[in-house]
C-alpha positions, 0 to 999 in steps of 0.5 A: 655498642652498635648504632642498632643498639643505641637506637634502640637503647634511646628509643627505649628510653624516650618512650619511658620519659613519655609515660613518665610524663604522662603519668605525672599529668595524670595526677595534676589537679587539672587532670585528676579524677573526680573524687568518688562520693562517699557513702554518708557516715563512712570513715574520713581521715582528714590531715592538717598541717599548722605551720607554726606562728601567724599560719597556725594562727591563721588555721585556727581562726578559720577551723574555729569559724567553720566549726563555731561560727555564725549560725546559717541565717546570718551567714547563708552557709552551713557550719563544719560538722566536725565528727564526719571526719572521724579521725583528725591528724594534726602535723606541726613542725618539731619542737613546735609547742604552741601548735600542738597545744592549739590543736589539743584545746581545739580537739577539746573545745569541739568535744566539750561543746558537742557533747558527742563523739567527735571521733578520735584526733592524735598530734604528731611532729615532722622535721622542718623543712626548713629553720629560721636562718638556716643557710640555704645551701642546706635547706635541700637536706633538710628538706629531703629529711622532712620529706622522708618523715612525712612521706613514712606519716602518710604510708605508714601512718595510725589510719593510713592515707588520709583523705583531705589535706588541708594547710596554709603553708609555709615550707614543712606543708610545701615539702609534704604536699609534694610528698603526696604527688610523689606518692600518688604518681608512683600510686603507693599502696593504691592511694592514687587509685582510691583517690586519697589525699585531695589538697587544699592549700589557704593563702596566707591573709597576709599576701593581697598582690602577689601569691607567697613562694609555697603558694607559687609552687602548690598552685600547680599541684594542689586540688584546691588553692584558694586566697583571701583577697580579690585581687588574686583571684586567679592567681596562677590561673587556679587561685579561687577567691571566696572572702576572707577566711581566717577573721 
């Protein structure tokens, strides 16, 4: 190969490294688009991740709360009104029971206490991403598996890309929101280009000094990051503090 040929052949390759770079940063929250705003009553699809155990616990007394909770007087906020999303996608992890359970009764409790229509709601399961004493030089098999999964939901799910994710973690939820990057950086089926998929990533209650490993990596590439102790506001310089959430 000729000196020309190798200059050219690297400087080729140089200029797709930077607009590879560049179009990364362009799907970072930093630099992400403002959402559109939606016309009242249209069709929001919204996605939410149960992690199993105290994070699913956790999620489910914050969805209660928000739904459920204390009436404006008292609280000087709104309550969620649970059908502008009118179609709820619920992720555990396989063999995951219990959660599943939980966002079936949830579903229930909010269409038997409204006594309207809530829209429609559907449970579905992904591998984990990762097992309890799994070895760790297999985690990144499991978690490419997980990915795939959840990468197939996303596209080729029963409403399509959804329009907010909202988790709190642990690994399956890590996996899928880095699945999301993935698939709006390479703009799959124009989800970038319609905004879809905004994230909110809760920090566990549990963490009041430092953040958790997902919530170290998602603070980079969710929209929203938020925590339930002051002293990590500002955690990873994104983390927003708004009180406790999940009691």
């Amino acid at each position: 190969m000729s000196n020309t040929t190798t200059k050219v052949v690297l400087s080729t390759l140089l200029v797709l490294a930077a607009l590879a770079w560049l179009r990364l940063i362009a799907v970072l929250p930093r630099f992400r688009a403002r959402p559109v705003k939606r016309k009242r009553g249209s069709p929001t699809h919204l996605l939410i991740v149960l992690g199993s155990g105290g994070h699913t616990a956790e999620m489910m007394y914050m969805l209660d709360n928000a739904v459920f909770g204390a009436p404006l007087e008292q609280t000087k906020r709104r309550r969620l009104n649970w059908s502008n999303y009118t179609h709820r996608t619920w992720v555990v992890s396989s063999g995951d029971s219990v959660s599943a359970t939980r966002a079936k009764d949830f579903e229930e409790k909010v269409r038997a206490e409204s006594g309207a229509d809530c829209g429609t709601y559907e449970v579905v399961s992904v591998p984990r991403a990762r097992k309890i004493y799994q070895p760790l030089w297999t985690s990144p098999i499991s978690c490419l598996h997980c990915g795939w999964e959840c990468a197939k939901l996303l596209i080729w799910g029963r409403k399509g890309f959804p329009d907010l994710i909202m988790t709190n973690g642990p690994a399956t939820a890590t996996v899928l929101i880095f699945t999301c990057v993935l698939l709006r950086l390479l703009n799959v089926r124009g989800c970038d280009s319609q905004g879809k998929m905004r994230t909110i990533y809760v920090e566990s209650w549990a963490r009041v000094k430092k953040l958790s490993l997902s919530g170290r990596c998602l603070c980079w590439v969710a929209d929203r990051v938020l925590v339930q102790w002051e002293e990590l506001k500002g955690a990873g310089g994104r983390a927003e503090f708004h009180g406790v959430l999940c009691f």
